[in-house]
Every structure is written in structure tokens, then in C-alpha cells.
ZADO-1210 file (C-alpha; in nm, 4 decimals, padded with zeros to 6 digits):
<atoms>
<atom x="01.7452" y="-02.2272" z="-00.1194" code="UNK" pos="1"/>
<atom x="01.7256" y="-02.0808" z="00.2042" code="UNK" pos="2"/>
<atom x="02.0560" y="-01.9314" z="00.1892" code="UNK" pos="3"/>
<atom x="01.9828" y="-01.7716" z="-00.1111" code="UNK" pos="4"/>
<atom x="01.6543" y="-01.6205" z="00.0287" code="UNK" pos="5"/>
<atom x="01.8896" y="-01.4922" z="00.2401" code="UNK" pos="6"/>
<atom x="02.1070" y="-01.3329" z="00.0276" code="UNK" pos="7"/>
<atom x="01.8595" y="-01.1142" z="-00.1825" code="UNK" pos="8"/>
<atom x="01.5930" y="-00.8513" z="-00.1073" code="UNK" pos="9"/>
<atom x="01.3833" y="-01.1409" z="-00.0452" code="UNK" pos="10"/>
<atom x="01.4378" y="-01.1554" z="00.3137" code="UNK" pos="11"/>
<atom x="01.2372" y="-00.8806" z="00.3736" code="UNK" pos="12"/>
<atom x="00.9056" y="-01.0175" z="00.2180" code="UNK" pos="13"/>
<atom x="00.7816" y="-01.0891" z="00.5568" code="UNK" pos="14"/>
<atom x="00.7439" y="-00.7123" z="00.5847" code="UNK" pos="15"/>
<atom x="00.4851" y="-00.7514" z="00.3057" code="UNK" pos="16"/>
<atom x="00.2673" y="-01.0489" z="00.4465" code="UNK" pos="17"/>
<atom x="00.2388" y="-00.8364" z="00.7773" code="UNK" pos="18"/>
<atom x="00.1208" y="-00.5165" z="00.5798" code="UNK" pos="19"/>
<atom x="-00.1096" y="-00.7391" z="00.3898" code="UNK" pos="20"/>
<atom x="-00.2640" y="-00.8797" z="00.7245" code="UNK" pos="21"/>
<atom x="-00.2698" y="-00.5991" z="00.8809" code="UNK" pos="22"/>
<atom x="-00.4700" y="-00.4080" z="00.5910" code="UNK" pos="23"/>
<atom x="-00.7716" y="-00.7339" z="00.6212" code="UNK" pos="24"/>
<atom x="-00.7776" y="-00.7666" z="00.9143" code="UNK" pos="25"/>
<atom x="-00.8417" y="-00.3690" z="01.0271" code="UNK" pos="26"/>
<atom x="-01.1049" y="-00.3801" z="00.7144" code="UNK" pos="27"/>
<atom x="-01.2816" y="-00.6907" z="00.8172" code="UNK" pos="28"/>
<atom x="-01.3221" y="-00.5181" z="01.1543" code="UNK" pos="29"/>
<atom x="-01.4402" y="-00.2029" z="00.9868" code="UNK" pos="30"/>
<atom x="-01.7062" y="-00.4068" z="00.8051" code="UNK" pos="31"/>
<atom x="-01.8252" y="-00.6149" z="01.0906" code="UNK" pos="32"/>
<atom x="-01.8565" y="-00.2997" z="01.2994" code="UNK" pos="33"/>
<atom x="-01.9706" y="-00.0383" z="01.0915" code="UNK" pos="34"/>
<atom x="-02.2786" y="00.0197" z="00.8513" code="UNK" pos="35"/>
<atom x="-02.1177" y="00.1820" z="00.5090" code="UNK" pos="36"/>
<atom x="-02.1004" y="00.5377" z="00.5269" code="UNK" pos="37"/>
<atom x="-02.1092" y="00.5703" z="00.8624" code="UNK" pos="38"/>
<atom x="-01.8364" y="00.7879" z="01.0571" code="UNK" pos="39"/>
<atom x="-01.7373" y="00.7824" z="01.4008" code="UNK" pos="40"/>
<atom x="-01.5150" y="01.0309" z="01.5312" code="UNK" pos="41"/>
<atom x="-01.1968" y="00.9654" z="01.7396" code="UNK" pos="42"/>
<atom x="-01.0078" y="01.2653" z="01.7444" code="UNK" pos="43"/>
<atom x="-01.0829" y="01.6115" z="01.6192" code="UNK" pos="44"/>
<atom x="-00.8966" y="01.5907" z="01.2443" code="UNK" pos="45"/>
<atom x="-00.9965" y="01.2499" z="01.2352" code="UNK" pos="46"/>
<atom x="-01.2735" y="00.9800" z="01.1996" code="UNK" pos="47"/>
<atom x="-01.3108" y="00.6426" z="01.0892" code="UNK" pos="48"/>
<atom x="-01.5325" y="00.6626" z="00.7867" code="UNK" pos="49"/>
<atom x="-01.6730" y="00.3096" z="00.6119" code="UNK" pos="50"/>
<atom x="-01.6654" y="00.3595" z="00.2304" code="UNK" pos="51"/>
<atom x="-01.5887" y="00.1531" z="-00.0417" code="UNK" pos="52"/>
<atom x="-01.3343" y="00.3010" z="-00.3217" code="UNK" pos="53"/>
<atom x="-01.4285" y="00.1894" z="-00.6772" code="UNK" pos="54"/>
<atom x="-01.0983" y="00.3551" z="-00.7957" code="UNK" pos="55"/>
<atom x="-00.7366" y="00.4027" z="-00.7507" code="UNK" pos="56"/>
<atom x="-00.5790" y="00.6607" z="-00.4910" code="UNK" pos="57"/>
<atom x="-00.8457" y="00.9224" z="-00.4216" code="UNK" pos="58"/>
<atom x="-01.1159" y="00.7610" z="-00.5922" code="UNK" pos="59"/>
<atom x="-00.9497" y="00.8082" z="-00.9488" code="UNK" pos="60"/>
<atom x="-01.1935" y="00.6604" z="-01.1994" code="UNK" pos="61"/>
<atom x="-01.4285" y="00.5359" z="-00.9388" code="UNK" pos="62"/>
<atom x="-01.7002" y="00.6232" z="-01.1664" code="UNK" pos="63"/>
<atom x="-01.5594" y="00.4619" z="-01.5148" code="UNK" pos="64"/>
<atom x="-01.7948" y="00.1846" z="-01.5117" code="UNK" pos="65"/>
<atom x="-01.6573" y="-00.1193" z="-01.3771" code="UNK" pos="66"/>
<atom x="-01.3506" y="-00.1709" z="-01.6684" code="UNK" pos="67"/>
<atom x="-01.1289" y="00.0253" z="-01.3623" code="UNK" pos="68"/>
<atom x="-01.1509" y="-00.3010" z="-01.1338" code="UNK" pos="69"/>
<atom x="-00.9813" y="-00.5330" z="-01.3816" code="UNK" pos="70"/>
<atom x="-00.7412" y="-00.2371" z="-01.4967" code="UNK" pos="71"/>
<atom x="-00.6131" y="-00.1877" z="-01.1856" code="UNK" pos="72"/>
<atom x="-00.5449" y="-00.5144" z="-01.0902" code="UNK" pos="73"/>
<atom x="-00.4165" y="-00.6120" z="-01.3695" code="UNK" pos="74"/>
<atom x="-00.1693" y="-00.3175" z="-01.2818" code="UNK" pos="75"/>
<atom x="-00.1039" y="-00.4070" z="-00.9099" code="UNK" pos="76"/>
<atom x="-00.0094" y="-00.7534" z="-01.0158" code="UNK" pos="77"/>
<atom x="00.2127" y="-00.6790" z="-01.2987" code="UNK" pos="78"/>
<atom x="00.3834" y="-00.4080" z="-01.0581" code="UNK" pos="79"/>
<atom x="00.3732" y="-00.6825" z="-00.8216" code="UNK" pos="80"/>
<atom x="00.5540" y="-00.9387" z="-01.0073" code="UNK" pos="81"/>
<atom x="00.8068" y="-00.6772" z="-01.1225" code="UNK" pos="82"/>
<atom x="00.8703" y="-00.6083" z="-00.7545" code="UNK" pos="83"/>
<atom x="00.9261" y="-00.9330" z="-00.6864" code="UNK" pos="84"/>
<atom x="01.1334" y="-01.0067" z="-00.9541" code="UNK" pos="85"/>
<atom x="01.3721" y="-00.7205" z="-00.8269" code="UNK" pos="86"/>
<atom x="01.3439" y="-00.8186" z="-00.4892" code="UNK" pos="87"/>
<atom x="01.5316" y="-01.1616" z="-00.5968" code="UNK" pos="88"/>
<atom x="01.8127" y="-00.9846" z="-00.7784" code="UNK" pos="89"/>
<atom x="01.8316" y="-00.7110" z="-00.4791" code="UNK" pos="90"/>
<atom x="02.2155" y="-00.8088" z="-00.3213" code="UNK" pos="91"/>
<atom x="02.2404" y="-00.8220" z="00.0354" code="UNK" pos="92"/>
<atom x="02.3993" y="-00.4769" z="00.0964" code="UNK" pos="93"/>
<atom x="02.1379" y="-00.3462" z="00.0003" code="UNK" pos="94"/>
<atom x="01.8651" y="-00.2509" z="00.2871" code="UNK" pos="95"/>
<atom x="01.6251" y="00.0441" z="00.2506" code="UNK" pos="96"/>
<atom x="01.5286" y="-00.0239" z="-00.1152" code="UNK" pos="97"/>
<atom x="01.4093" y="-00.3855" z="-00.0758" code="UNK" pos="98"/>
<atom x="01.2246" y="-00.2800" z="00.2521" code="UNK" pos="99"/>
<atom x="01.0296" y="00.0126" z="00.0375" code="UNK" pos="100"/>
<atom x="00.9659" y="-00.2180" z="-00.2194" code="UNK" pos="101"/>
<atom x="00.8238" y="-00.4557" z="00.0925" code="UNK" pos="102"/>
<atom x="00.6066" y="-00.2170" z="00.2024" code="UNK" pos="103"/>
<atom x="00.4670" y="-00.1306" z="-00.1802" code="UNK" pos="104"/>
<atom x="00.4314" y="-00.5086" z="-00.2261" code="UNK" pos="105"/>
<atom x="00.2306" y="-00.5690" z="00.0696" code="UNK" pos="106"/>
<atom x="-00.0195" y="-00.2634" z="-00.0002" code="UNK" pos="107"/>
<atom x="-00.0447" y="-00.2964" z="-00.3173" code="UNK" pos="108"/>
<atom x="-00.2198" y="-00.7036" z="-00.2537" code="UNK" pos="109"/>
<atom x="-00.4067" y="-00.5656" z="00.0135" code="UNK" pos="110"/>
<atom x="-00.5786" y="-00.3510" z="-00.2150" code="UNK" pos="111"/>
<atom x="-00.5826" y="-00.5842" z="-00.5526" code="UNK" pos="112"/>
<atom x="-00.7289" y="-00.8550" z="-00.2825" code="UNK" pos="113"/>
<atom x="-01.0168" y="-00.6340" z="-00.2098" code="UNK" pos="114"/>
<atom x="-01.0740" y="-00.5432" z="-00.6227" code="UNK" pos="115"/>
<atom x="-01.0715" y="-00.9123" z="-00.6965" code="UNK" pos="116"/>
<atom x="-01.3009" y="-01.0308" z="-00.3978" code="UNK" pos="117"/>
<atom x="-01.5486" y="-00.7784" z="-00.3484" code="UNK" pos="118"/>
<atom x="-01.5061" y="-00.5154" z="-00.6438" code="UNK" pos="119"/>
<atom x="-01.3599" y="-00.2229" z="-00.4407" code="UNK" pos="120"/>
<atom x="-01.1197" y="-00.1148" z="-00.2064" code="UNK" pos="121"/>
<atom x="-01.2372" y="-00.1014" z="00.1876" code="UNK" pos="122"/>
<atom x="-01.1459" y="00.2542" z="00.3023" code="UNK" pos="123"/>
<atom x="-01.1785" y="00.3936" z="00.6327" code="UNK" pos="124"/>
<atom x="-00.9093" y="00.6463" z="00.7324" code="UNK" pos="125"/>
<atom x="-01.0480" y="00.9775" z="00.7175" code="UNK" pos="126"/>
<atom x="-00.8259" y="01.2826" z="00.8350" code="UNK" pos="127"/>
<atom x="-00.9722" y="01.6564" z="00.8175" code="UNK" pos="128"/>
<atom x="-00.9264" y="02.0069" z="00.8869" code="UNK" pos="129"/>
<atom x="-01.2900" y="02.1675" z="00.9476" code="UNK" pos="130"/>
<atom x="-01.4650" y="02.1166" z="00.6121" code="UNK" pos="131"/>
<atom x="-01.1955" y="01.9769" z="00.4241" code="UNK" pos="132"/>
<atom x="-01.1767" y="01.5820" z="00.3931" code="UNK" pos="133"/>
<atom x="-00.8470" y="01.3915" z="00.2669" code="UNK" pos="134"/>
<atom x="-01.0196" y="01.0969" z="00.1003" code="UNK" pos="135"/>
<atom x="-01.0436" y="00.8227" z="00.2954" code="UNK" pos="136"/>
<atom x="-00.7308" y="00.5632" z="00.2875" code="UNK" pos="137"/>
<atom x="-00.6159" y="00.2434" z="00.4265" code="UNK" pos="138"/>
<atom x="-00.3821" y="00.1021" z="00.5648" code="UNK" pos="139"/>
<atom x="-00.2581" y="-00.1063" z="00.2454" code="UNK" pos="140"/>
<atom x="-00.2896" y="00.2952" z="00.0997" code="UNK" pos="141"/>
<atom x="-00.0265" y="00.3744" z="00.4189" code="UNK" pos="142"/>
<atom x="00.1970" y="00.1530" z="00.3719" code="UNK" pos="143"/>
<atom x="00.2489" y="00.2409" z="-00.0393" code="UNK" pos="144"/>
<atom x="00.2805" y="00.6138" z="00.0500" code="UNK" pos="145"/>
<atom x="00.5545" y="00.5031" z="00.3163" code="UNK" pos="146"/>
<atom x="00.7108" y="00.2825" z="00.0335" code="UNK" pos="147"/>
<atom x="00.7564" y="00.5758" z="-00.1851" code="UNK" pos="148"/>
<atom x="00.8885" y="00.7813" z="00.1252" code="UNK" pos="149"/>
<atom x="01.1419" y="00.5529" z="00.1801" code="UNK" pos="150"/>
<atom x="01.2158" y="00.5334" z="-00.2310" code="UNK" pos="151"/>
<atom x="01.2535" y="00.9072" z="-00.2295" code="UNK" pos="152"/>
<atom x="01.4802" y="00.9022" z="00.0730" code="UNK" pos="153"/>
<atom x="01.6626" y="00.6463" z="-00.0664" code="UNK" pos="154"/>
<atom x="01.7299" y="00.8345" z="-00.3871" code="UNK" pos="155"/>
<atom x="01.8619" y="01.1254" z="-00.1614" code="UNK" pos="156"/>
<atom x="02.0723" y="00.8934" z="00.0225" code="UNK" pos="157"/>
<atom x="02.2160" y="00.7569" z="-00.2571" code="UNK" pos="158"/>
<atom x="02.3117" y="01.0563" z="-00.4414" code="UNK" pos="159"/>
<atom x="02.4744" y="01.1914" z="-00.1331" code="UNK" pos="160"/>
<atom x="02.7217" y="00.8658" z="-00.1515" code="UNK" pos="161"/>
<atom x="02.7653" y="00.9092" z="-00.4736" code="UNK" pos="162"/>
<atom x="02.8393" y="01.3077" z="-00.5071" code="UNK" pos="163"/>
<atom x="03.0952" y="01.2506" z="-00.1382" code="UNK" pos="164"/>
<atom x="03.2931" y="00.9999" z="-00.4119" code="UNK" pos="165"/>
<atom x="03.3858" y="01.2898" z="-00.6750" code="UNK" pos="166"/>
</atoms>
């Protein structure tokens, strides 16, 4: 069993239990130390900002009247299992795909954790530029946008190999 762990894109699940961690842990200490709404600033483009996100990335349907919470995780777990499910048929050679898929994994439970539990998604990552606010994100959020970085990159890399063969 071990060796077959091993062998697939499973070996680099651990990636995903760190992300998901690492996402509860930083919002538990956001909620034990900070009233909701409230901002503190740390650099001058950025704050840490306690909100709660009712709906998917940048508050899509945050105000569809509850339905959204079961939608979504109903979505995050199917994508979820599906990345899993790849993950185990992912051969060895293969690196930088499994590891985006990792990181997607892991954010994507951080966040489907925080729907199921408490109805919401803990956000507190607030960047700026004078007026202008990028909603507020997570870490979980983080590591799903790195995810698809890597995807895309590996998509470039790929085709690269595959046009130097012609």
C-alpha cells in the first residue's frame, strides 16, 4: 500500500493537510483576536480585515439566501473527490500537476470546512491601492489561486515539450 502511495500523485497530499492547517489555524487566530469588521493595518496596501464571506471568490452570491452554502460545498467536495481520484491515477513522473492539484485540494477543504461549520468563509487578507479594496481572501483562497498558477504553467510547460518533439 505504501509503495503504491508512493507511486501516484498521492505522495504529495501532505501538501494539502498543511494548506488546510495553515488556513484554521491563521482564521482561528483572526477570530480570537479580532472583533468582525475590524481592520488593522500592517503595511500601506495592506490590512488584516475580519469578515465573513457568505459566497464564493469575491463574495459571488453572498447575498442568494443561504441555498449558496450547500451549493458550494456540495461543489468543493465533488471537485474534491475528483481531485483525489486523479491524484491516485497521477504516475510518478509526473510532479507539478499533482502538486497544483495539492494545493487546490487543500484550499478548497479549508474553505468547505468553514461553509459546513459556521456558514461562511473566514476572510481576512485585504490588499489595496488608496480607495480601491481587492476583496478580502484567505489563505485556503491563496493557495487555489497558486494551484491554478501552477496548472497554467504547467500547460505552458507541457506544450513546449510537446511542440520541441515535431
Amino acid at each position: 500500500m505504501l509503495n503504491y502511495f508512493k507511486q501516484t500523485g498521492l505522495r504529495f497530499v501532505w501538501i494539502s493537510l498543511i494548506i488546510f492547517v495553515l488556513d484554521q489555524i491563521t482564521k482561528h487566530a483572526i477570530v480570537d483576536g479580532m472583533s468582525l469588521y475590524e481592520s488593522i493595518q500592517i503595511l500601506p496596501f495592506f490590512n488584516l480585515t475580519y469578515v465573513h464571506n457568505y459566497g464564493a471568490a469575491f463574495s459571488f452570491l453572498y447575498d442568494a439566501g443561504g441555498w449558496q452554502r450547500y451549493f458550494l460545498s456540495a461543489v468543493a467536495l465533488i471537485v474534491s473527490a475528483v481531485i483525489i481520484w486523479w491524484l491516485k491515477d497521477a504516475s510518478k513522473e509526473q510532479i507539478l500537476l499533482p502538486v497544483a492539484f495539492s494545493f487546490i485540494l487543500g484550499g478548497a477543504l479549508g474553505n468547505v470546512f468553514d461553509r459546513l461549520v459556521y456558514g461562511y468563509v473566514i476572510d481576512f487578507l485585504d490588499f489595496y491601492y488608496g480607495s480601491y479594496h481587492w476583496p478580502a481572501f484567505n489563505v485556503a483562497d491563496s493557495a487555489i489561486f497558486i494551484g491554478a498558477a501552477l496548472l497554467i504553467i504547467d500547460i505552458f510547460k507541457n506544450k513546449d515539450e510537446d511542440n520541441s518533439h515535431d
